[in-house]
Every structure is written in structure tokens, then in C-alpha cells.
N, C-alpha and C positions, 0 to 999 in steps of 0.2 A: 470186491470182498470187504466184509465189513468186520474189524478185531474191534474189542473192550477192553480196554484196560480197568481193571478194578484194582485201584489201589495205585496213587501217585507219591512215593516216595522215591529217595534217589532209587531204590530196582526200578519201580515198575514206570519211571521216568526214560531212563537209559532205555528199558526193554522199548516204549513207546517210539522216542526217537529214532533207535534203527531201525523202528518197521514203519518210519513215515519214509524212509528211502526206497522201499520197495514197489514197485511201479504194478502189483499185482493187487497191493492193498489201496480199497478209495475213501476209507472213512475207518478214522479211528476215535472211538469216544474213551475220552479222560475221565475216570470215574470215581469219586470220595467223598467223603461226607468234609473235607475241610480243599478244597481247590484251586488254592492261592498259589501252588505249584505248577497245578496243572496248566493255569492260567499264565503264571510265567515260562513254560515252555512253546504252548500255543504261541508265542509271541515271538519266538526264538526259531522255531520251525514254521512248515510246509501248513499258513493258516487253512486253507482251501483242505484240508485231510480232514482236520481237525476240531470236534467240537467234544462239549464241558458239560459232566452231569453232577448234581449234588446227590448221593447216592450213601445210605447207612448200610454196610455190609451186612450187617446184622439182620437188615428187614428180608426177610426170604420173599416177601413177594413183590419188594422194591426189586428185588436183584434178577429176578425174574423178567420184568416188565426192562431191567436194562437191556437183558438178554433179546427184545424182540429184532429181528430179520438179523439179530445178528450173525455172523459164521462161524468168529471164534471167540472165548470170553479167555481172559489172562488173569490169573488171580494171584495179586502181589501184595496181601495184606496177613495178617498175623494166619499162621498153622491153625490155628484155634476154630476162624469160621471160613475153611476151605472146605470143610465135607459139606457146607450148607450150598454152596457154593456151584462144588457139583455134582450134588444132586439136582440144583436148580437147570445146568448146565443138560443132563441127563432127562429132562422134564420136559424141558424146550427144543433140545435137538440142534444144541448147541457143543462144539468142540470145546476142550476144556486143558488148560497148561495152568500146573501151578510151580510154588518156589522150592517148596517144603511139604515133608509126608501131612498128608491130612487126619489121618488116626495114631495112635500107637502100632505096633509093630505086629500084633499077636491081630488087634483089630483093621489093620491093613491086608492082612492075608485072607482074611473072611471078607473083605470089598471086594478080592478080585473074583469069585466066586459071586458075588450082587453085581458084580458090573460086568459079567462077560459077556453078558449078552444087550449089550450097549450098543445103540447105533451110530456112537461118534465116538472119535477118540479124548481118551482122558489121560495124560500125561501129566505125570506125578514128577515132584523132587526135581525141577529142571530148570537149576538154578548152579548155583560155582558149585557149592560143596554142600546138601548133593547135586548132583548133575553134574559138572565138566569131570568129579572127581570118577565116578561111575563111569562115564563114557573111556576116562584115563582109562579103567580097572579093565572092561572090558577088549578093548582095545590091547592091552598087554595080555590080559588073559587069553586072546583067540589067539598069538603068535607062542602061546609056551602047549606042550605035550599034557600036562599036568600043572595044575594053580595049585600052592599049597598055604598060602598065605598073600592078603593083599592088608598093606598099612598106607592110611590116608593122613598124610601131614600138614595142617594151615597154619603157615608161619605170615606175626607181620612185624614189621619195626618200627608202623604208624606212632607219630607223636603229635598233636597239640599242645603248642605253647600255652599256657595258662590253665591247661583243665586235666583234673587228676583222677578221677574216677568216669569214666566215659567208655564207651561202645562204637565201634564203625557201622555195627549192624543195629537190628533193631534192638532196644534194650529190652522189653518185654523179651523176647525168645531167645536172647544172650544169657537174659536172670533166669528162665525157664531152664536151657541148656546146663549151666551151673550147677544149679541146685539142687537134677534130678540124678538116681544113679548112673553110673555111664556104663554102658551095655559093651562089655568088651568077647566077642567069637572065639572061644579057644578051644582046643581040638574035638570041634566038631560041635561043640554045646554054648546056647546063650547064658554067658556069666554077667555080673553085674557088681561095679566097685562102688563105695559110698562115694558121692561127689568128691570132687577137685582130692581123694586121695591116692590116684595112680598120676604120677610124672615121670619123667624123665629128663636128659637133653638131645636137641637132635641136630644135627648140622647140616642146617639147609644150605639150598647153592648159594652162594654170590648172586649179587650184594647182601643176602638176607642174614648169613653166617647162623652160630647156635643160638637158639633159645632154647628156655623150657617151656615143655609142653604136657597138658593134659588129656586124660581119656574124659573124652565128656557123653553124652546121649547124643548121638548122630545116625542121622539116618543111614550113612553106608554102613554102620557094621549090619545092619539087618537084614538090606534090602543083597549086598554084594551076597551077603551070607544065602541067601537065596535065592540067587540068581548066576552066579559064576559058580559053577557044577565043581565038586568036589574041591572046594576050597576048606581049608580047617579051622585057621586062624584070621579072623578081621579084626583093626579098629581101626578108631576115629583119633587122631592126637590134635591138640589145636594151641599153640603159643598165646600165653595171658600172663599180661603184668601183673609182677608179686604185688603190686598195690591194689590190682582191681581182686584178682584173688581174695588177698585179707579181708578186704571191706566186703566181697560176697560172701564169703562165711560166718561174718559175724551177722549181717541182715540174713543167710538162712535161720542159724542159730535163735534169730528173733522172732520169725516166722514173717518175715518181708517178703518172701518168695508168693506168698499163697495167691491163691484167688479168688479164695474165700471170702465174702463181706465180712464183714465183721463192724459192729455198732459203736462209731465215737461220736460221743453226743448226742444221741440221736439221731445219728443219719449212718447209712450203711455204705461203707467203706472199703475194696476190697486190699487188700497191702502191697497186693504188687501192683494196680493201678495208680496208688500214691505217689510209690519211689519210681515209676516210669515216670511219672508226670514230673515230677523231682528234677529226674537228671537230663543230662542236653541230649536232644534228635540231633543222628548224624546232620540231617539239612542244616542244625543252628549254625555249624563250624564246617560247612563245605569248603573245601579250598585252602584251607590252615593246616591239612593234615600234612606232613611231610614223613618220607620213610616209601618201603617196599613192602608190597606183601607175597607170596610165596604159598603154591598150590603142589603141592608133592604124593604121587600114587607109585609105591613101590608094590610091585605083585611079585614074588618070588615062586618056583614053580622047576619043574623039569623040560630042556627041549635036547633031543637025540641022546637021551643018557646023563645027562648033565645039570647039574642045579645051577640057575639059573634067575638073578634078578633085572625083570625091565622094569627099569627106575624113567618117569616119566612127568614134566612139572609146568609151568608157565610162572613166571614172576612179572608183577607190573608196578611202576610208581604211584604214590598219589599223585606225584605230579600230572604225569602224564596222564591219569583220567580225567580229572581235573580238566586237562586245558585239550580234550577230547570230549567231554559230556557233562564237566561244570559238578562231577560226581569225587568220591573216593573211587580209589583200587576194588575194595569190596562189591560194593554197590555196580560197579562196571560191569566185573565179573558175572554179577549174577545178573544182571538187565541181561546183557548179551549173550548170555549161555541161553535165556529166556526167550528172545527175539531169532537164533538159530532155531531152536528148538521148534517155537511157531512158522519160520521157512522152510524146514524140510518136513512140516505138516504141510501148507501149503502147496510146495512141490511134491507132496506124493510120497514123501522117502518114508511115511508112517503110516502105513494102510493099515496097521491094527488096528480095532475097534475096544474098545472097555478100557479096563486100566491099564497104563502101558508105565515099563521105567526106564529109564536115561539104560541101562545095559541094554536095551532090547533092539535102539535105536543102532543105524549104519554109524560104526565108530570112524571108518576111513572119510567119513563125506564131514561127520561131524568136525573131525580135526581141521578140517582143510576148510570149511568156512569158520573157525574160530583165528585161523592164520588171515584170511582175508578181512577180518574185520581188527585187522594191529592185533592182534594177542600171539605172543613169541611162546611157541611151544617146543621145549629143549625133552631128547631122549638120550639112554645109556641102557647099555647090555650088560649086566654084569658076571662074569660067569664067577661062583660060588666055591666050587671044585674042583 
């Protein structure tokens, strides 16, 4: 069997390495327009699996031509060019996993109607959060009578020594995330707050203790909201330093967020290409993060008459990803939710065809190889009443 990985960052790094242990996969291509990673993994792993393409995500009929004989293509590069991706993927007859929704929300629900009638699977959002968060939701949601609300928490207590405005994830879709409104489910209707102004605090488990956290744009409030049957209330809350906060407000404020070109000097520019380019990629400062991060899906619900929350979470160190896959906590999470996700396509546990999401998937197989791969997954019943 032959996967793709398109896109070598720390995700689509991690994702490649655990599916170079799979003794079902014989050829995995490293795929990016810059593969000075991929190249130092190849170096690291199983060379004999292993080979390097220079490859612009961008070009539809580069990515097309990566696609030949191959069986699965993984696509771990910006939200932005995942629908070109797979379509390409749909074209070739090619399977298809990505990290992150590839439309908007409103324009995601008109793909699954263009792609039901697809002859390979297309797995969407299967990555930590979404994906391990969805698989949580579902998973609690098939053990209650009635879901009446599911709240998704990403707490982290990540620090680097010396750098003050920084990202574990990609900065492009952390600044995207930020600055757009956050779409928060409430009884029953998609609402929507102006950026970074709904907060709280939450008190996650040990070690992580309380942060504050924000509603941001995330794909479970949309996807649970449509997916776990009679639920009312979703959202996404997510832990961010008051100092990345300030300074994101004021570059929206300035209009830094955009995507827009826009002309300085002569040459067109667009401003959130600038301040991405600007600030550090996780890769500059792998291994300096130190701290916990913290994956929390409480669904609250009825089971025999009784209100009822299954609060359900996994916490991991930077360290310990780190000196497991040379990665952050973040980046592990979502490589490895990605690399499961592609084995129980592999093994058959995904015989849908078209767009498929992290709820639709077997939640009991899913947990149990996230256990098998180190990831400590803690549960609580809470009874409400």
C-alpha cells in the first residue's frame, strides 16, 4: 500500500512516522514544496519506506500527478488548499484524510451532497481538535439517552523561554482562528460572537489546573451540531495567553489578519502572509516547549431519568512528545489522531464512501488505538441531579 503525505510539518511528520510502523504500508512519499524535514526524518526512520517529493500544494495538477498508484493521499497543510486537494484526491481515485474542515460550515454541508457519490473515502477534520475531540463527543454521546449539550476544552500551559508572541500550531490558522467570529450552538441555532469577546475560566484536570479560555471558530461546534442528533448547545473554548490575545487584536484592528494583497511599493503583499512569515514556526523551537496541554469533551445529557455529564479528556507533556517524536504535545496529538484515523481506513473500520467525520467513525476501536499508541485517556460520570 502506498500513503502520501502532503505537507511535512511537525503534524504531517508525526502522522508519517507512525504509519512507517505499519507493516501493511510499503511506500510512503514525504511531500512539500520546502523538505528539509522530511529529509531529516527519512534519516531518522524506516529509509527503505521512504522517499521525497518537492511538490507546491497549490499546483492542482502537481498534486494530482503525486497522487499516481497511490492508495491514500493525507493532507497536513493549511485548511485553505484542502478542497483542491480533494478534489484532486476524487479525480484519481484516490482516498483522502485531512486535519481541518476544508470549506466553511454552511459550504461543507453542500460537499456532502457533491461527494456522496464518491468512490473512495474522504475523511474530514481528523486531527486532535477536531477529530480526537468528535470521536470524545460521540463516544459519550452513544452512552447517554439524550445529548443536551457537548462543550469542547483545549487547555495548554506550554511556555518558551525567550519568545513572547508564538503559536504551537500553525500561525496562519491560529491568526485565521482569532480573528474570525466564533460560532457558538445555542438552543438549537448557529450564533456567532465577535472575536476573542466571549471568555471565561475553566478548571482543567491536573497538572493543567485553570486557565482562560476563549470561543473561537472551530470546527466541532458545526460539524457535533450536526451530527450528534438532538444536541442544543455546542462550543469550542480554547486557553490563550493574555499577551498573544492583546497583540491579536490589535494586528486585527490593523487589518493583519487579511488575505488580501494589498500594494507596498509596488509589489503585492498579502498581510497575513507578512506577520506569518514574521513570527517563529513551531519547528524553529521544537523541544524548548515545556508545560502540559489538556484535551477536554464534556457532553451533558440524560441516561435512565437523570441528568448526566461524561466528562472525557487526555493530557500530554511537551516533554514527553518531544522525546517520543522530536514534536510538541499539539502536533503529536494531531499527527496521531491522523495516522489512527488512516489504520482503521486501512483495516476496513471506514467502509463509507464520500465525505465521512471523526463522529461517524467506531468510537470504541478509536479510543483503544489512541491508548495503544501512549496517549492516557482519563473518563468521569457525573450525575447532575
Amino acid at each position: 500500500m502506498k500513503v502520501v503525505q502532503l505537507g511535512c510539518g511537525i503534524t504531517g511528520l508525526v502522522c508519517a512516522e507512525e504509519l512507517a510502523k505499519n507493516n501493511k504500508i510499503d511506500e510512503i512519499v514525504l511531500a512539500d514544496i520546502v523538505t528539509d524535514t522530511a529529509e531529516d526524518l527519512a534519516k531518522r526512520i524506516d529509509g527503505d519506506k521512504i522517499s521525497i517529493e518537492k511538490v507546491d500544494a497549490s499546483d492542482y495538477d502537481a498534486v494530482k500527478r503525486l497522487m499516481k498508484n497511490a492508495d491514500i493521499i493525507i493532507s497536513a497543510i493549511s485548511w485553505t488548499l484542502n478542497r483542491k486537494v480533494m478534489m484532486a484526491a476524487m479525480e484519481t481515485g484516490t482516498h483522502y484524510i485531512d486535519f481541518s474542515m476544508t470549506l466553511d460550515y454552511d459550504e461543507a454541508l453542500k460537499e456532502e451532497n457533491i461527494t456522496k457519490d464518491a468512490e473512495v473515502t474522504l475523511l474530514s477534520c481528523m486531527g486532535s481538535d477536531p477529530g480526537i475531540s468528535d470521536v470524545f463527543a460521540r463516544y459519550s454521546a452513544d452512552k447517554l439517552d439524550q445529548v443536551d449539550e457537548i462543550r469542547t476544552m483545549d487547555g495548554d500551559t506550554g511556555s518558551v523561554n525567550g519568545l513572547d508572541f508564538y503559536t504551537l500550531w500553525s500561525p496562519a490558522d491560529m491568526m485565521d482562528e482569532v480573528t474570525s467570529p466564533a460560532g457558538i450552538f445555542k438552543n438549537g441555532k448557529m450564533t456567532y460572537a465577535p472575536p476573542l469577546s466571549s471568555k471565561g475560566v475553566y478548571e482543567f484536570p491536573d497538572p493543567v489546573g485553570p486557565l482562560t479560555v476563549y470561543n473561537t471558530d472551530h470546527e466541532e461546534t458545526f460539524i457535533m451540531s450536526h451530527l450528534i442528533e438532538g444536541v442544543k448547545n455546542v462550543d469550542f473554548r480554547i486557553a490563550i495567553d493574555d499577551n498573544f490575545v492583546a497583540i491579536a487584536k490589535t494586528l486585527y484592528m490593523i487589518g493583519m489578519h487579511s488575505r488580501d494583497p494589498i500594494d507596498v511599493r509596488g509589489v503585492e503583499v498579502a498581510p497575513l502572509d507578512l506577520l506569518t512569515t514574521l513570527m517563529p514556526k513551531p519547528t524553529d523551537f521544537v523541544g524548548k516547549v515545556k508545560g502540559h496541554m489538556a484535551l477536554v469533551v464534556e457532553t451533558t445529557g440524560s441516561l435512565n431519568g437523570k441528568k448526566i455529564m461524561m466528562k472525557i479528556w487526555t493530557i500530554m507533556s511537551h516533554e514527553k512528545a518531544y522525546q517520543l517524536s522530536k514534536v510538541n504535545a499539539t502536533g503529536y496529538l494531531v499527527g496521531v489522531a491522523g495516522a489512527i484515523g488512516t489504520e482503521m481506513l486501512i483495516d476496513g473500520e471506514i467502509p463509507q464512501k464520500g465525505l465521512v467525520w471523526p463522529e461517524m467513525l467506531p468510537a470504541e476501536s478509536y479510543l483503544a488505538r489512541m491508548r495503544e499508541k501512549q496517549l492516557e485517556i482519563s473518563e468521569q460520570i457525573i450525575e447532575l441531579e
